[in-house]
LOBA-893407 format. One line per field, with one value per residue: residue in three letters; residue number from 1; x, y, z of N, C-alpha, C in turn. Coordinates in nm, 3 decimals. Layout:
aa ALA  ...
i NUM  ...
n_east X  ...
n_north Y  ...
n_up Z  ...
ca_east X  ...
ca_north Y  ...
ca_up Z  ...
c_east X  ...
c_north Y  ...
c_up Z  ...
This chain:
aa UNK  UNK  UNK  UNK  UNK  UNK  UNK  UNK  UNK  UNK  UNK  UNK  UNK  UNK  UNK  UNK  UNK  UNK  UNK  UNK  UNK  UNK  UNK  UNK  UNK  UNK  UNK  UNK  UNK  UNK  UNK  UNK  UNK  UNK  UNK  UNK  UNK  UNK  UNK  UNK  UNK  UNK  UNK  UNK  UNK  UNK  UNK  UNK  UNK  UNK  UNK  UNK  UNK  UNK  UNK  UNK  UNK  UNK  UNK  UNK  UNK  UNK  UNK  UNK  UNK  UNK  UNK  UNK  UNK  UNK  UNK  UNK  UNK  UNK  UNK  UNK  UNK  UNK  UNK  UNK  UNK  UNK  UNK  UNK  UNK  UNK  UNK  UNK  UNK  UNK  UNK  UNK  UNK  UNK  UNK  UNK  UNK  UNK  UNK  UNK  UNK  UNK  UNK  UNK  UNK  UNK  UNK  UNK  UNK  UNK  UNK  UNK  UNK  UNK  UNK  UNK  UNK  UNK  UNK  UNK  UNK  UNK  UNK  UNK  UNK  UNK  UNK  UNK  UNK  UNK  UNK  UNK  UNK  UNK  UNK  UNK  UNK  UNK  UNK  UNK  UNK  UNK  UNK  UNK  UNK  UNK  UNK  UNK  UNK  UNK
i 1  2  3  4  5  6  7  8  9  10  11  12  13  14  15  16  17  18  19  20  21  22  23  24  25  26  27  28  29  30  31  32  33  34  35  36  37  38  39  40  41  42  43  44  45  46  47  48  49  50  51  52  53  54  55  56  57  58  59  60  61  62  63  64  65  66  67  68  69  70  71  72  73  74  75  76  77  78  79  80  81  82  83  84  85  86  87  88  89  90  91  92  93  94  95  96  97  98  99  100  101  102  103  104  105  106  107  108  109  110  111  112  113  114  115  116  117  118  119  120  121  122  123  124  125  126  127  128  129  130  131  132  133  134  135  136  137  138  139  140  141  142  143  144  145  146  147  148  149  150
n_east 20.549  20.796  20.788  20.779  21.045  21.228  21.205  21.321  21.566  21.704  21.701  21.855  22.078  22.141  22.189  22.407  22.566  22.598  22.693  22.983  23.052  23.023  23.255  23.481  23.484  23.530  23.788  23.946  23.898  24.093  24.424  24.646  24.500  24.427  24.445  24.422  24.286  24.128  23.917  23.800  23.727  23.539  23.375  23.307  23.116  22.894  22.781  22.739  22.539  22.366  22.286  22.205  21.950  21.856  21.842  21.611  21.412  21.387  21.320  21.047  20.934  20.917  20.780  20.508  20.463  20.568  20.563  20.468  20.198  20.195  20.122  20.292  20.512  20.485  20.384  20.605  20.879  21.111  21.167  21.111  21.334  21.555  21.514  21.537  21.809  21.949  21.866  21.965  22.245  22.187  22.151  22.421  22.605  22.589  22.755  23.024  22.979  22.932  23.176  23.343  23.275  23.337  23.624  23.654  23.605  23.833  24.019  23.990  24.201  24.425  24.630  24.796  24.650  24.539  24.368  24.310  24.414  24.288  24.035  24.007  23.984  23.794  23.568  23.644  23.531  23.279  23.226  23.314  23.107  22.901  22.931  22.934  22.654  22.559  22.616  22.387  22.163  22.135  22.153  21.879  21.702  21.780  21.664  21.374  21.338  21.257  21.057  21.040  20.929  20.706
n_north -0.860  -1.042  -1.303  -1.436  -1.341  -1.401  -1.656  -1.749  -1.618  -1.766  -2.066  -2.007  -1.904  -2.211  -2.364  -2.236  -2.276  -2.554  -2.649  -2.518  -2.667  -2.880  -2.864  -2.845  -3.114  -3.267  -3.184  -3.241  -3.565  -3.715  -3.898  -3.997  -3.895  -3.836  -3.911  -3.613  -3.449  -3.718  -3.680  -3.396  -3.436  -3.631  -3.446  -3.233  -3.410  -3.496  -3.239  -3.131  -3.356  -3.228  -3.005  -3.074  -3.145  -2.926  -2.763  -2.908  -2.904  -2.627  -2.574  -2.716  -2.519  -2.321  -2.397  -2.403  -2.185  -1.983  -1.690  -1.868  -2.032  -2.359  -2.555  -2.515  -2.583  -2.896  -2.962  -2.848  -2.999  -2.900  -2.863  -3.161  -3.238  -3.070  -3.189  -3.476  -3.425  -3.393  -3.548  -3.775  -3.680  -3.707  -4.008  -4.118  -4.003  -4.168  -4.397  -4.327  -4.153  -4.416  -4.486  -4.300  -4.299  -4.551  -4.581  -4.368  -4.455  -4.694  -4.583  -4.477  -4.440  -4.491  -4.261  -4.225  -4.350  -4.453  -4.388  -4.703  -4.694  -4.747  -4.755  -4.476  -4.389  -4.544  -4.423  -4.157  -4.135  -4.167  -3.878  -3.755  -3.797  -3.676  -3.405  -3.411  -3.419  -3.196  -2.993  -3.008  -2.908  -2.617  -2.550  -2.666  -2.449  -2.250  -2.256  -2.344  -2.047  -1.914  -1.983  -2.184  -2.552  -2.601
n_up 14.633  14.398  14.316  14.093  13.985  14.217  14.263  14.011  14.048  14.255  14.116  13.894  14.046  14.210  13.998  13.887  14.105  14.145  13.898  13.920  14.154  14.002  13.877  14.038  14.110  13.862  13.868  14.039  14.035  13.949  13.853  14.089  14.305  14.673  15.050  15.171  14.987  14.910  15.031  15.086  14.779  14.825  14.999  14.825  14.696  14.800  14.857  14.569  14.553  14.705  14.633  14.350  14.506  14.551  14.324  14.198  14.349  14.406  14.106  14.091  14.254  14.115  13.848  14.014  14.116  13.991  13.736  13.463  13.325  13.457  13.270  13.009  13.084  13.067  12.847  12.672  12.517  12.479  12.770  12.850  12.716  12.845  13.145  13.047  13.018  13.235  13.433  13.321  13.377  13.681  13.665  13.594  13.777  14.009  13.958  14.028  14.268  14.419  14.407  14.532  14.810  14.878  14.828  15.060  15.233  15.212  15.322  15.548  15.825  15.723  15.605  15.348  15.187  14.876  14.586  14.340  14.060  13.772  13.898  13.883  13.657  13.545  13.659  13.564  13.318  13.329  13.468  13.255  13.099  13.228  13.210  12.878  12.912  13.041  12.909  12.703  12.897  12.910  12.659  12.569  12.770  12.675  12.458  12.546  12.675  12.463  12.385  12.178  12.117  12.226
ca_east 20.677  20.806  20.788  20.889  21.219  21.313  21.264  21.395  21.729  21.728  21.701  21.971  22.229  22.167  22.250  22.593  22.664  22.572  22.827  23.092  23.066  23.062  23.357  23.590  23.489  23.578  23.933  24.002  23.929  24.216  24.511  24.733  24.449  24.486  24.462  24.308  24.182  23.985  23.781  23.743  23.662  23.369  23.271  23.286  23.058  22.775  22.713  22.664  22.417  22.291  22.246  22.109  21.819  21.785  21.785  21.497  21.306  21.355  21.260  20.945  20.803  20.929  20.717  20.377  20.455  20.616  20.426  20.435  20.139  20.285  20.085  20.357  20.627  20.421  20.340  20.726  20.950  21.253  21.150  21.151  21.501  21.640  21.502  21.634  21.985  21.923  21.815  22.143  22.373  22.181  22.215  22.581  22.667  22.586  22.840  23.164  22.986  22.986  23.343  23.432  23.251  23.415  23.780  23.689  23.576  23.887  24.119  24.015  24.289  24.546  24.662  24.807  24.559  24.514  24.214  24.300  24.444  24.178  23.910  23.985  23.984  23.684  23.484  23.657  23.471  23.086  23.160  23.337  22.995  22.837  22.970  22.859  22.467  22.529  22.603  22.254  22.102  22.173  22.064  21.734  21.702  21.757  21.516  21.216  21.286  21.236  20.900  21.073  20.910  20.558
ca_north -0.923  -1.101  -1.455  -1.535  -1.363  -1.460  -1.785  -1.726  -1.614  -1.871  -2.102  -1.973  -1.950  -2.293  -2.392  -2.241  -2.350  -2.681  -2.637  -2.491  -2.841  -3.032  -2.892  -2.897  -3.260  -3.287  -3.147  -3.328  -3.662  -3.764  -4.021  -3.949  -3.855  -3.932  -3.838  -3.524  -3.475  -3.768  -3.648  -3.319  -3.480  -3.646  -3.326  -3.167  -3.478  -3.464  -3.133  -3.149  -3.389  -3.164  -2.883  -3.083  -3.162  -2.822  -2.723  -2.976  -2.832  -2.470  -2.543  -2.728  -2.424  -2.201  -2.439  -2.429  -2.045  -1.888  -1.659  -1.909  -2.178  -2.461  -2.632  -2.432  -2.712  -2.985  -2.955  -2.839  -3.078  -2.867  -2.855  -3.256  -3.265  -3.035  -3.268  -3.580  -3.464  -3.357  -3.717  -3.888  -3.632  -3.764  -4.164  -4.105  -3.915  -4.262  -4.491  -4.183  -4.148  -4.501  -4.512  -4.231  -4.366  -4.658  -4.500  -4.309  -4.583  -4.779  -4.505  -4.425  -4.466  -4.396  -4.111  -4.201  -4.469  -4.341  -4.559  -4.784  -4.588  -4.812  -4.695  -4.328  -4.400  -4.551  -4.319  -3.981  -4.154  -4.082  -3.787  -3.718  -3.783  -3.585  -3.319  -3.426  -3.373  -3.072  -2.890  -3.000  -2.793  -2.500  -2.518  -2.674  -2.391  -2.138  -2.337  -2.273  -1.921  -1.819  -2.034  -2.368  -2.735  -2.618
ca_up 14.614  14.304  14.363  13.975  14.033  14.338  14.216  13.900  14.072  14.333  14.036  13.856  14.140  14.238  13.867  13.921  14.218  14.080  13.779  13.998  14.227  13.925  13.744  14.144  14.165  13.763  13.891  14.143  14.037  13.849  13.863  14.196  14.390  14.780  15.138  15.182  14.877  14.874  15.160  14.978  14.669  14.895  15.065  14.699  14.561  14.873  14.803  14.466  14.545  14.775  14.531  14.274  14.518  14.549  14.163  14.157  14.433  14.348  13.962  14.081  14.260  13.979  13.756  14.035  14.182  13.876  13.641  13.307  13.375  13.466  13.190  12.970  13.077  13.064  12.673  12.646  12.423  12.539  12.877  12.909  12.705  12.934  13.228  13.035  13.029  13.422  13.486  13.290  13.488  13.803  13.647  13.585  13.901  14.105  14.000  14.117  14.395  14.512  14.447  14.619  14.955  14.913  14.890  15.138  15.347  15.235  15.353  15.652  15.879  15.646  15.544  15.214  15.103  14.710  14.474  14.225  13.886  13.723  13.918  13.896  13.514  13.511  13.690  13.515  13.151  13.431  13.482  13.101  12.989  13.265  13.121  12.780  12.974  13.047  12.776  12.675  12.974  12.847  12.509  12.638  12.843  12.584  12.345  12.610  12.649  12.286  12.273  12.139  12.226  12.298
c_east 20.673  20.789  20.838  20.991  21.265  21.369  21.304  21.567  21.755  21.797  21.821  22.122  22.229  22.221  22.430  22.654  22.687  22.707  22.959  23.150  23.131  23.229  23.528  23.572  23.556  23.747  24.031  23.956  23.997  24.314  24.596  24.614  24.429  24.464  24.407  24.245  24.075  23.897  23.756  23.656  23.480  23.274  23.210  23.130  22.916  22.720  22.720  22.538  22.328  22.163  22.144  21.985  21.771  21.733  21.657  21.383  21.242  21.296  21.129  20.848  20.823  20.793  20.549  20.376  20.550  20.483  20.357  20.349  20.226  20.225  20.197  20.469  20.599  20.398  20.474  20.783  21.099  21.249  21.189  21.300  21.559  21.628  21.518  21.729  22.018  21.962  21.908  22.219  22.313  22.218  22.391  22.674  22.714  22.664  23.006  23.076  22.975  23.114  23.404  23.369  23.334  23.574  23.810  23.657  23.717  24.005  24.134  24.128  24.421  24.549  24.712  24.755  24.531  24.427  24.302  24.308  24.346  24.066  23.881  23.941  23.839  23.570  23.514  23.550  23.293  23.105  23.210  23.178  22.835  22.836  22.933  22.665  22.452  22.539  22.469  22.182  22.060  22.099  21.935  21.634  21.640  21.640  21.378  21.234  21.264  21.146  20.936  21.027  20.772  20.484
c_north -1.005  -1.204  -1.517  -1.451  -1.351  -1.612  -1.833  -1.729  -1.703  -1.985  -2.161  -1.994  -2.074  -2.332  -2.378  -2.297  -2.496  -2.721  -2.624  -2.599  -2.913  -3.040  -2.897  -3.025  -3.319  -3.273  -3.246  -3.504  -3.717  -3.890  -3.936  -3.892  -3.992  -3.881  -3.736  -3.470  -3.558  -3.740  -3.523  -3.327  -3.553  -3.544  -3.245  -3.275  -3.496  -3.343  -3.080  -3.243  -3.315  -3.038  -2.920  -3.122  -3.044  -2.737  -2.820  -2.897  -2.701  -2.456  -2.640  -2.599  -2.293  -2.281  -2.405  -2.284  -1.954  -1.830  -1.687  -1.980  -2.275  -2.590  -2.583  -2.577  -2.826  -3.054  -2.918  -2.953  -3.026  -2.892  -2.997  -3.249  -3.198  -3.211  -3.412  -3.546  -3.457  -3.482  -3.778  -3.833  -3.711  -3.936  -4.197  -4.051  -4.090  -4.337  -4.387  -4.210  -4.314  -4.533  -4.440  -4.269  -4.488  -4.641  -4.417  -4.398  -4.680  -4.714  -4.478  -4.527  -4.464  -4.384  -4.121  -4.321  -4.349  -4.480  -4.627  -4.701  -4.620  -4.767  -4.557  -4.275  -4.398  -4.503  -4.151  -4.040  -4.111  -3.964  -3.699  -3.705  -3.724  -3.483  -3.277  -3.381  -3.247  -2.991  -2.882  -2.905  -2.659  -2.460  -2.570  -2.573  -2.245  -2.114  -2.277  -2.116  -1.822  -1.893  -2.139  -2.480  -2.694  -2.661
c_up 14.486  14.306  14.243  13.977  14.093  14.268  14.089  13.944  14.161  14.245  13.974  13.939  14.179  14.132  13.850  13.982  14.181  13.979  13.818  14.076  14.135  13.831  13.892  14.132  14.011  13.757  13.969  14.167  13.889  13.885  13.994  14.329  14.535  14.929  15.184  15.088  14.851  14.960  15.115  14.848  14.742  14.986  14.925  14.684  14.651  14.862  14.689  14.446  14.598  14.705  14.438  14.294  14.522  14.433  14.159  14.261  14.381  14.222  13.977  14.102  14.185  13.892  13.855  14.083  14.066  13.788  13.491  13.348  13.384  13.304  13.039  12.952  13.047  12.934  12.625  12.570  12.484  12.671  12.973  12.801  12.796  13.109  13.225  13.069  13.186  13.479  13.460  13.382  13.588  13.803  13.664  13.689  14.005  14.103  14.053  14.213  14.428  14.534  14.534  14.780  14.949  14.887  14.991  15.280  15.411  15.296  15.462  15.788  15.824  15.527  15.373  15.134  14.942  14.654  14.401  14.094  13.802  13.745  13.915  13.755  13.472  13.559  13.644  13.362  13.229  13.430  13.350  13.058  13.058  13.169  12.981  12.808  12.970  12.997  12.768  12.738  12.902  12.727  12.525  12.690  12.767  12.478  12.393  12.658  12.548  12.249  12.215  12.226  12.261  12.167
C-alpha cells in the first residue's frame, strides 16, 4: 500500500475542506448577520477548527510516514514559512471565534438577536488578513516541491 499517497491525498483534501470552511465563514460574517445564521456561522467556525487540527495531524504523519525524510522539512526555509503563515491564520482565527461564542451565547433565546455592526467589523479585518496568510500557503507549498528552502 502507498502510505505517501494516501497521505498525500488525505492531506490535500483536508486543505480544501479547510479553505472551503474558511471562505463560508468569510461569507457569512458580514454586517446584518443574525438568527440562524449566527449559529451556522458557529457550526461553520468549529469545524474549521476542527479541520485545521486535522491538516496538522495528517501533515505530521505525512512528514514521519511519508517517503521524503522528514529531516527534508526540518532544514526547509519554505517549509517553516508555510507553517508560519499556518500559525498567524491559527493566531488570527481566535479573536472571530471568541466573538462568535459570545453572540451566540448572547442570542440564545432570541431569535433575532444580531452582534454589534462594530464587532462584525472588527472581526471581518481577522479574518481579511486570514486570508492575506493564506495566500502564502500555497506559494510555500509550491516553493518545497521544486526543491526551494533546503
Amino acid at each position: 500500500m502507498d502510505w505517501d499517497l494516501i497521505l498525500a491525498s488525505a492531506h490535500h483534501l483536508m486543505v480544501f475542506t479547510l479553505v472551503a470552511l474558511f471562505a463560508a465563514e468569510f461569507a457569512l460574517l458580514r454586517p446584518g448577520l443574525s438568527g440562524g445564521r449566527l449559529g451556522q456561522l458557529a457550526r461553520l467556525d468549529a469545524g474549521y477548527g476542527a479541520v485545521a487540527g486535522l491538516v496538522i495531524v495528517v501533515g505530521l504523519l505525512r512528514i514521519f510516514f511519508g517517503s521524503v525524510d522528514a529531516s527534508y522539512y526540518w532544514g526547509n526555509h519554505a517549509f517553516w514559512g508555510k507553517m508560519a503563515a499556518f500559525a498567524v491564520m491559527g493566531l488570527l482565527t481566535i479573536p472571530p471565534t471568541l466573538a462568535i461564542r459570545r453572540w451566540v451565547k448572547a442570542g440564545q433565546g432570541h431569535a433575532g438577536y444580531a452582534p454589534p455592526a462594530d464587532e462584525i467589523k472588527a472581526n471581518r479585518r481577522f479574518v481579511h488578513l486570514q486570508a492575506g496568510a493564506l495566500l502564502l500557503i500555497p506559494i510555500f507549498a509550491a516553493a518545497m516541491a521544486r526543491g526551494y528552502g533546503s
